[in-house]
N, C-alpha and C positions, 0 to 999 in steps of 0.2 A: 358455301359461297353464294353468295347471290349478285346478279347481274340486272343493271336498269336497261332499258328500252325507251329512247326521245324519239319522237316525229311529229311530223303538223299532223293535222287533220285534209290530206289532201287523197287523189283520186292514184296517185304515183305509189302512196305506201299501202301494199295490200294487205288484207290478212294473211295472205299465205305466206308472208313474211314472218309475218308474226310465229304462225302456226310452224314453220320451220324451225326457225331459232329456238320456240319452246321446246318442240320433240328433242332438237339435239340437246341443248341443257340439259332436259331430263333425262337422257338418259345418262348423263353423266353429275345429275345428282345438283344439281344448278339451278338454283330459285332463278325464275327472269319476272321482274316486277315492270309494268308500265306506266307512262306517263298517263296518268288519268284523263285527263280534253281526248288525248289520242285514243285512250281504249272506250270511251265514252263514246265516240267516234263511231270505230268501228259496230259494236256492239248496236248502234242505233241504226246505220249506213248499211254495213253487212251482215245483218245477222250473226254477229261474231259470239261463241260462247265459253270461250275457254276461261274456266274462272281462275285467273289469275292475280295478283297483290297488286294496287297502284300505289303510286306516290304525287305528288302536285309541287312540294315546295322543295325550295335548297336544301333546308334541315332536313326534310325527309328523304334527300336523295343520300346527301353525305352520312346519317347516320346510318340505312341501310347499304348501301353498293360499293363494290367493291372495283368494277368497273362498269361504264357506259358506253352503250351503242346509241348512234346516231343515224338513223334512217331517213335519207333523205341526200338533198345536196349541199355544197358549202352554205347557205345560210342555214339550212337548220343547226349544220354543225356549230357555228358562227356562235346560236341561240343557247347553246349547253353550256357555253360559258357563264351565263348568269345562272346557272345549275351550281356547275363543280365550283366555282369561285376560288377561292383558295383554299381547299382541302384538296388538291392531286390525285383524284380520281382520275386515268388513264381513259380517253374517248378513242374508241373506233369509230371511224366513218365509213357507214356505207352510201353507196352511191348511187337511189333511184331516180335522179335526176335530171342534169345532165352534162356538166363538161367537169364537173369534180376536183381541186385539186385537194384540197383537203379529206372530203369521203373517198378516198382513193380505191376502197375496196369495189370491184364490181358487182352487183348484185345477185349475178347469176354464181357467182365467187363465195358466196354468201358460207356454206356448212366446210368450205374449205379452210374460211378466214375463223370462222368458230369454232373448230377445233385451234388452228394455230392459234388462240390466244389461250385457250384452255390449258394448249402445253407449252404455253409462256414461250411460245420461238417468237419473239416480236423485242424491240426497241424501242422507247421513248424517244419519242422529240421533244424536246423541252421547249416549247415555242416561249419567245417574249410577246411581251407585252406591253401597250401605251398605257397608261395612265392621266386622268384629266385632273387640272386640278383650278381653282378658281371659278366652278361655275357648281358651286356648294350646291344641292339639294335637284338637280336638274335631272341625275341618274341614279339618285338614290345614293345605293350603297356598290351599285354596280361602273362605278366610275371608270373603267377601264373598256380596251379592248384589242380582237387578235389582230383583226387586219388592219384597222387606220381609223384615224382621227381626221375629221374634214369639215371645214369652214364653207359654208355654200351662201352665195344671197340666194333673199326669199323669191322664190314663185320666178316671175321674169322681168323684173325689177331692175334696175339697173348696178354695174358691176362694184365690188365692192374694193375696200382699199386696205388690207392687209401689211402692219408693219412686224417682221419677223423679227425676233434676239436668237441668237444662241448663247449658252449663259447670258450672261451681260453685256457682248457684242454684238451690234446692229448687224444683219445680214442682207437684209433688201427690203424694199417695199415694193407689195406685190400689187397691181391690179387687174383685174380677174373676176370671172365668177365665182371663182373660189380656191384653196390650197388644200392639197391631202400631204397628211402628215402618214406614212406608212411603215410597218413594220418588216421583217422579209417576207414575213408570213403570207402579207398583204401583198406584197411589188405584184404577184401575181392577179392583183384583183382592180379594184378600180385605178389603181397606180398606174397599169400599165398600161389601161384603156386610153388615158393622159399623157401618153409618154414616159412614162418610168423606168427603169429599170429592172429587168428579172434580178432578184439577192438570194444565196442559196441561205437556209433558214436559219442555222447558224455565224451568220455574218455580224451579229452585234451593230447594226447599224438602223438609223431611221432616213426613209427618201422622202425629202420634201418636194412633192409637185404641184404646181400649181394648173387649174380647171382654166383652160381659154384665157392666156393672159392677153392684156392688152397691147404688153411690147412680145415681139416676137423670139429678141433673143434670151427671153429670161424664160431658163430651161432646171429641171431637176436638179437637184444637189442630193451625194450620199455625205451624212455626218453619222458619227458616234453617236451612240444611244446612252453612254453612259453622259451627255449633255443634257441639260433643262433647254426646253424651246420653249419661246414665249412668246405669244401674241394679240397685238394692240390693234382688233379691228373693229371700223368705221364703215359707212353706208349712207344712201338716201332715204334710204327706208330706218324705220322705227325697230327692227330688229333684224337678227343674222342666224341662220340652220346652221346646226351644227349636230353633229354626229357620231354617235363610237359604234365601228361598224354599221347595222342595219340601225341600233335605237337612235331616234333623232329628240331635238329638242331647240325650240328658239331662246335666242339670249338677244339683251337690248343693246343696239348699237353703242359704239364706245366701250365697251368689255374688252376687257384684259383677261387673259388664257395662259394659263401654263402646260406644261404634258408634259413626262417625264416617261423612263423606263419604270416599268411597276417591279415592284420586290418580290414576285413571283411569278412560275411559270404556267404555261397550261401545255398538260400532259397530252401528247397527241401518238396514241398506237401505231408502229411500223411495224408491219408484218415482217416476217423472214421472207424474203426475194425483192421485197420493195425499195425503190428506190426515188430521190426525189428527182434524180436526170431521168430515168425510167420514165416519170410520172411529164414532166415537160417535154419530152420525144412522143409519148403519145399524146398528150390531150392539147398541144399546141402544130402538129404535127408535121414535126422536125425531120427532116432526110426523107420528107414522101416525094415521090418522083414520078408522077404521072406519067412518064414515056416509057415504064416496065412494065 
């Protein structure tokens, strides 16, 4: 079996990380291959010498790995999606970061959570996903994404004017800095900064929020994800940010956007004892009571 290794090049993911995961692998006979920038990284930054197999591309991750680690916090995790793509490679998140909900696992948790996956006590989450569609050539081939889809104007420009469908039903015109189209996955992340609502990750739904409207009572809506959203936005400016997850990209004002549910899932590792109410009790920090 062999196992990949993702992380940035940052001062958060140490070698001794590394050098852990490797010892326990091996001794249970477990190739761990790394993300090449990252062991190039090390190897330059820390003196790191453990000569180990890299890989750089999708093809090379999907054709060797059978599972992926993610060191770091929810954006690195974010980032393995334009890795596994649509081949189902199963990602564990670990968590050197810092409010995690997706690298759920703790760092110092670290040879606990590698054994339990060794001996398969873990669960899939099948997280959905958005899908872009109408803005051909902007993401490649990586059109998609976990947490949300979001319309932003440029720089500090002034606000823009967003006409929403659902199917082929008008739903509002927004004006706004901008609207997040979110998955559950997501409600946890910029959604909720917005006002959103927390969705537990199986909910089949997408929350449309809208960035700083202009009117005050136009507030989030939860819809069906098995719906096509479509949207017809306009501006002052010569073009509009937009986004799937972290990768951004401008489009010229007057664009039409679709986004759908994508035909596939991205495979997210539950440990045996993990929970996602677990996971919102602590990193949101639900029933803490300063007067004990």
């Amino acid at each position: 079996m062999i196992i990949a290794l993702y992380a940035r090049s940052t001062k958060d993911n140490l070698p001794a990380y590394v050098q852990e995961i490797h010892q326990l692998l091996s001794a249970e006979n477990v190739e761990l291959i790394v993300f090449k920038p990252f062991y190039d990284y090390l190897k330059q930054n820390h003196a790191f010498n453990l000569p180990l197999d890299t890989f750089t591309t999708s093809e090379e991750l999907i054709a060797k790995a059978y599972y992926l680690i993610s060191l770091g916090g929810d954006g690195t995790l974010l980032e393995t999606l334009a890795l596994v793509r649509k081949s189902g490679i199963p990602v564990l998140g670990v968590n050197t970061g810092r409010l995690g909900f997706l690298a759920s696992v703790n760092k110092d948790d670290l040879s606990k959570a590698l054994l339990l996956l060794l001996k398969e006590r873990f669960t899939l989450d099948k997280r959905e996903l958005i899908e872009l569609e109408g803005c051909d050539g902007y993401f490649s081939q990586v059109n998609y994404a976990l947490n949300e889809f979001t319309i932003h104007k440029k720089d500090s420009s002034a606000m823009i004017h967003i006409d929403a469908y659902v199917d082929t039903v008008f739903l509002n015109s927004y004006f706004a800095d901008g609207l997040i189209t979110s998955t559950p996955t997501g409600s946890t992340a910029y959604s909720l900064s917005c006002g959103g609502p927390i969705m537990v990750p199986d909910s089949d739904n997408f929350i449309i929020t809208p960035i700083a409207p202009h009117n005050l009572n136009v507030r989030p809506i939860v819809i069906s994800n098995k719906k096509e959203i479509r949207f017809k936005v306009s501006g002052r400016s010569d073009v509009i940010n937009i986004s799937l997850d972290s990768r951004s990209a401008q489009i010229p004002s007057y664009s039409e956007i679709r986004i759908r549910k994508a035909d596939f899932r991205f495979n997210l590792i539950n440990l045996e004892g993990q929970h996602f109410f677990e996971t919102l009790r602590n990193k949101l920090l639900w029933g803490l009571d300063k007067r004990h």
